[in-house]
C-alpha positions as CSV (number, residue, x, y, z in Angstrom):
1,X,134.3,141.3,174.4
2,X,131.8,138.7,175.6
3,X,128.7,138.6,174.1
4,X,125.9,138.5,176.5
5,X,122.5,138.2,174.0
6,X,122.0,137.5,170.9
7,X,118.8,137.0,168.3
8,X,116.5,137.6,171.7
9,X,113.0,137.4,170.8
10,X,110.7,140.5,171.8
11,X,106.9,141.1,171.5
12,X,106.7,144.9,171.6
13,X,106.7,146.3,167.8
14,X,109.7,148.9,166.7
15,X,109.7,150.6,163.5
16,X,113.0,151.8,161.6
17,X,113.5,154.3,158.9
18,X,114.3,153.3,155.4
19,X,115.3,155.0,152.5
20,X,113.6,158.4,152.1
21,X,112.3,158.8,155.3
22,X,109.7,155.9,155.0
23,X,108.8,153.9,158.1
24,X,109.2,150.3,158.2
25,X,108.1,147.4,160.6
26,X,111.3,146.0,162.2
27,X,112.3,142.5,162.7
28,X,111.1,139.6,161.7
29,X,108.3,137.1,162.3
30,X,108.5,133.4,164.2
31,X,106.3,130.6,162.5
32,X,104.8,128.8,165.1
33,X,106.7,125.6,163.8
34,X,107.4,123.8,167.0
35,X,105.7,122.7,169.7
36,X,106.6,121.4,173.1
37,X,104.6,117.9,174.5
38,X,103.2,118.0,177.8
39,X,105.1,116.5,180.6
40,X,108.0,115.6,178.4
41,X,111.3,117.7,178.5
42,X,113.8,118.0,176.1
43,X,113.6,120.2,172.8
44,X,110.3,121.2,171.4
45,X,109.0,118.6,168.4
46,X,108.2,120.1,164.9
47,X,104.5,119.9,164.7
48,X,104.6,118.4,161.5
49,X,106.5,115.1,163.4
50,X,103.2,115.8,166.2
51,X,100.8,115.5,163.1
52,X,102.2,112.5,162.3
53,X,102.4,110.7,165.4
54,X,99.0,111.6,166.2
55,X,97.7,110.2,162.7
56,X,99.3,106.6,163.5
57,X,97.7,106.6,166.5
58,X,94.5,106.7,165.3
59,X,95.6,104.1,162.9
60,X,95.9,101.9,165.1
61,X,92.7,102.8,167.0
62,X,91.0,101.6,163.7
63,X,93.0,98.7,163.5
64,X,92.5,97.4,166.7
65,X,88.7,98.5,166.4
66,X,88.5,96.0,163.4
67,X,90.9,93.5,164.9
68,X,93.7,93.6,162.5
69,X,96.7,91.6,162.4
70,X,100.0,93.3,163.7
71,X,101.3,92.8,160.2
72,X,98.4,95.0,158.4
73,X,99.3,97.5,161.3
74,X,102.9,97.6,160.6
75,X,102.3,98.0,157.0
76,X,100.0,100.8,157.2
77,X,101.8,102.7,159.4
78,X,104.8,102.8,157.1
79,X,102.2,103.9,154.3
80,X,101.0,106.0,156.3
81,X,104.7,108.0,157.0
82,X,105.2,107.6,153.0
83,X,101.8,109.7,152.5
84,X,103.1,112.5,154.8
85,X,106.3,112.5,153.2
86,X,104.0,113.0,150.2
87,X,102.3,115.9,151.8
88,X,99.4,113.6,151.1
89,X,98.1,114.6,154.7
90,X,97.4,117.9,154.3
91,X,94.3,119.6,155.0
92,X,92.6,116.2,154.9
93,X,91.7,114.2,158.3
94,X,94.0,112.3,159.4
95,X,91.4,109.3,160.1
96,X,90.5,109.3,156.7
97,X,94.0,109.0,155.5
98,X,94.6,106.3,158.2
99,X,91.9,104.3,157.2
100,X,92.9,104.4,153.0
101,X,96.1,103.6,154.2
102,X,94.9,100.5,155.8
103,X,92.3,99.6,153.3
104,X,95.6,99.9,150.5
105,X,97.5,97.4,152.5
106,X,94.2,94.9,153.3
107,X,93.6,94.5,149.9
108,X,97.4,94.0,149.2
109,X,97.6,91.4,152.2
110,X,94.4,90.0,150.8
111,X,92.7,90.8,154.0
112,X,88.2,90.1,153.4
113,X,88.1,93.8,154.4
114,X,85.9,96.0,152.2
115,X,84.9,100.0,152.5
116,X,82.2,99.7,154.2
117,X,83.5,97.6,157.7
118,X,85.6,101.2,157.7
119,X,82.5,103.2,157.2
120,X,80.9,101.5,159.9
121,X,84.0,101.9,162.6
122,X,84.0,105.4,161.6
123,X,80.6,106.8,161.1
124,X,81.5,108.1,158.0
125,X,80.2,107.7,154.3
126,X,81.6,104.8,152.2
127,X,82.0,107.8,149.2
128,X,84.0,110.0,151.7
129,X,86.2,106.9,152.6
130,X,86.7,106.1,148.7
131,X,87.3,109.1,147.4
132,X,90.4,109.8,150.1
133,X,91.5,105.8,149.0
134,X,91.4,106.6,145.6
135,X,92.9,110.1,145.3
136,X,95.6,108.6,148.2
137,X,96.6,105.7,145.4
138,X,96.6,108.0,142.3
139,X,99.4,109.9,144.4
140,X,101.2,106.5,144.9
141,X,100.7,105.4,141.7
142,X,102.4,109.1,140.4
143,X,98.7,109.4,138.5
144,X,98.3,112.7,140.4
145,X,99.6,115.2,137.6
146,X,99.0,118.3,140.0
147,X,100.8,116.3,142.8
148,X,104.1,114.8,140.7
149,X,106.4,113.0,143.2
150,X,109.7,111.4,143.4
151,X,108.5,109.3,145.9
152,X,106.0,107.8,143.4
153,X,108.6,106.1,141.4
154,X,109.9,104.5,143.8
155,X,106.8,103.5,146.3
156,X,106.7,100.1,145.0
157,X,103.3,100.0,145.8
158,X,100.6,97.6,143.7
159,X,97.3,96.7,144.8
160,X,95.7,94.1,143.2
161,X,91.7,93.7,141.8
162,X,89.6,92.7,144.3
163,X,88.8,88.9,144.2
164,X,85.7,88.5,145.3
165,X,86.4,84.7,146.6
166,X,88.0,86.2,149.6
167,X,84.9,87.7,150.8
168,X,82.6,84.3,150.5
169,X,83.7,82.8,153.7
170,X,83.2,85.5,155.8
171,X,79.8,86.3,154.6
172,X,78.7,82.2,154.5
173,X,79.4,82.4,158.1
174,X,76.6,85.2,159.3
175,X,74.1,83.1,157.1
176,X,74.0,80.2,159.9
177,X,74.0,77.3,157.1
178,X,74.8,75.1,159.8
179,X,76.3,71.8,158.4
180,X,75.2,73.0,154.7
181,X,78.1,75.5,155.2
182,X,81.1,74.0,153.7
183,X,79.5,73.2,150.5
184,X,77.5,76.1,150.0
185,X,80.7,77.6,150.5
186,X,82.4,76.2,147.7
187,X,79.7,76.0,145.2
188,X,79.4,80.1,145.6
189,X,83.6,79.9,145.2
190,X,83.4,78.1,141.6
191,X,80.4,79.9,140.6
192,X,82.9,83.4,141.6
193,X,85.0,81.4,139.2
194,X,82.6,81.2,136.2
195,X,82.1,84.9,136.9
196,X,85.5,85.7,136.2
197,X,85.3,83.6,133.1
198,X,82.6,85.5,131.7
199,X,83.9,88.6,132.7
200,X,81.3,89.8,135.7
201,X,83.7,90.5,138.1
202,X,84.9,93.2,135.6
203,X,84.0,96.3,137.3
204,X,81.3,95.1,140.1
205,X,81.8,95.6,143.8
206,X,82.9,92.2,145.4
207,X,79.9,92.0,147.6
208,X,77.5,92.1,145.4
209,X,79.1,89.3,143.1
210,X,79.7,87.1,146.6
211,X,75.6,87.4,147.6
212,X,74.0,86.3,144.1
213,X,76.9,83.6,144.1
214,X,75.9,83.0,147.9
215,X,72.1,83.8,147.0
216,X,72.2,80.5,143.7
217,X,74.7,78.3,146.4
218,X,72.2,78.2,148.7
219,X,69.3,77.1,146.5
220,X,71.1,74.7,144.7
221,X,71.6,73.0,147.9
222,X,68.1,73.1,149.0
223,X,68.7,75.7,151.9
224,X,65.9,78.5,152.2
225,X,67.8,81.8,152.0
226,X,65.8,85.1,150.8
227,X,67.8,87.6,148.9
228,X,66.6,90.2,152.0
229,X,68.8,87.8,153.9
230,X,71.9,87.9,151.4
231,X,71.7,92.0,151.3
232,X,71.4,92.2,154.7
233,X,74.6,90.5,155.2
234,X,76.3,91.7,152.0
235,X,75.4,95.4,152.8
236,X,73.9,95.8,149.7
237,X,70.5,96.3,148.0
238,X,68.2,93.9,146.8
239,X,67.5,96.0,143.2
240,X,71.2,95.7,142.6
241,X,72.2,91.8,143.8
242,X,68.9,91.4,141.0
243,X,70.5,92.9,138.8
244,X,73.8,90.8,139.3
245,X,71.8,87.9,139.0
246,X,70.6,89.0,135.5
247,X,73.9,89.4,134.3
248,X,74.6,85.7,135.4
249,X,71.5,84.3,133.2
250,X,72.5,86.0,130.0
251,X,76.1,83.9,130.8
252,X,76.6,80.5,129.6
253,X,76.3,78.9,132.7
254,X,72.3,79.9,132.9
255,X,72.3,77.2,130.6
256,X,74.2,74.5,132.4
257,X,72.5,71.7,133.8
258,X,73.2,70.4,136.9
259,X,75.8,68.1,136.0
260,X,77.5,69.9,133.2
261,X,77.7,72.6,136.0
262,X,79.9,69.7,138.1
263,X,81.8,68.6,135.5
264,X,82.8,71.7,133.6
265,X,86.3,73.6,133.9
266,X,85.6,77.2,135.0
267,X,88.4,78.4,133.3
268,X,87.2,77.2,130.1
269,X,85.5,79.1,127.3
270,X,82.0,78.1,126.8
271,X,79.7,79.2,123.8
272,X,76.3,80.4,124.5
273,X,74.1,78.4,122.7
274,X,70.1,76.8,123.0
275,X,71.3,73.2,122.7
């Protein structure tokens, strides 16, 4: 006998008795599972591989919006894969995802990349962008009980506390210091370092520790720099790069003169005292 169909596929609906007379839909549903590309022959792609090609490509849209490095790239893009494997992509938009993924790796690569340059490529809200980046590393991390993973055990992924160092140059640069640049530059880098000796950094977004640092540079140098200025570059407001500069006179170094400030080891303990 040669068989001439088999398993063919029909729209019309047929009904089949059961047990007792009862009437029953017959056959079974198709999942729309698979999809075929435009233009392209061959087999029909799952649509969850479609998904996924379409999410790295807007990767690196954003990355090449931002002007990335190839390696970032790269690395998100296998972060990226590792998130849908996690099923980390679903219901969530894929830009969204593309962009934690990147912000995971800049701040691994130690790239002066922060939330909000994201924000701006995408027109979206800095809270949107962060909650996605912090719920994406919770799943990396395995700290998403509802979500446990195999893959979490094994990501190897760590990302690091921001420094906020990292940030200084590129926001010393839209000040137009001019010659005064280099040294402004590396006044705010050891006062960032007194910050981390006294614990300020602890808990602070980097760009507001990098403007009051930018903010005291500047004046200790003689160059006329208003703290509308700092905000403006440091995208943040002037009540709360105040307040950071509050903190920093209730520190030790408040009560540094100019050449104890010099001299002084940042990493070294220092007593707060009137003398």
């Amino acid at each position: 006998a040669e068989v001439l169909e088999e398993k063919a596929m029909v729209t019309e609906l047929t009904f089949v008795a059961g047990a007792g007379g009862a009437k029953a839909l017959g056959g079974f549903a198709v999942k729309p599972s698979f999809q075929r590309i435009a233009g392209v022959s061959g087999p029909a792609q799952p649509l969850s591989d479609l998904a996924l090609h379409r999410g790295i490509e807007r990767l690196s849209v954003i990355a090449d919006r931002m002007n990335l490095g190839s390696q970032i790239q790269e690395a998100s893009r296998r972060m990226y894969q590792l998130a849908a494997q996690m099923s980390f992509t679903h219901g969530r938009p894929s830009r969204f995802v593309a962009c934690a993924c990147l912000y995971i790796v800049c701040r691994r690569k130690r790239s002066p990349h922060l939330l909000i340059d994201f924000s701006d490529v995408l027109q979206a809200s800095v809270r949107t962008l962060g909650g996605t980046y912090m719920r994406l590393l919770r799943r990396l991390l395995g700290g998403d009980f509802r979500h446990p993973s195999a893959f979490a055990e094994n990501s190897g992924v760590e990302v690091p506390i921001v420094d906020p160092s990292i940030f200084i140059e590129r926001f010393a640069r839209k000040l137009d210091l001019g010659t005064a640049q280099r040294k402004i530059q590396n006044t705010a880098m050891r006062l960032i370092q007194f910050m981390h000796r006294d614990w300020i950094c602890l808990g602070r977004r980097p760009n507001g520790l990098c403007g009051a640092a930018l903010l005291i540079s500047a004046h200790y140098h003689g160059q006329k720099v208003s703290a509308k200025d700092i905000s403006d570059i440091v995208r943040l407001g002037e009540d709360t790069l105040r307040k950071r500069l509050q903190e920093l006179h209730h520190t030790p170094l408040a009560l540094m003169s100019r050449a104890q400030f010099e001299k002084t080891d940042p990493s070294a303990r220092l007593e707060l005292t009137d003398g």
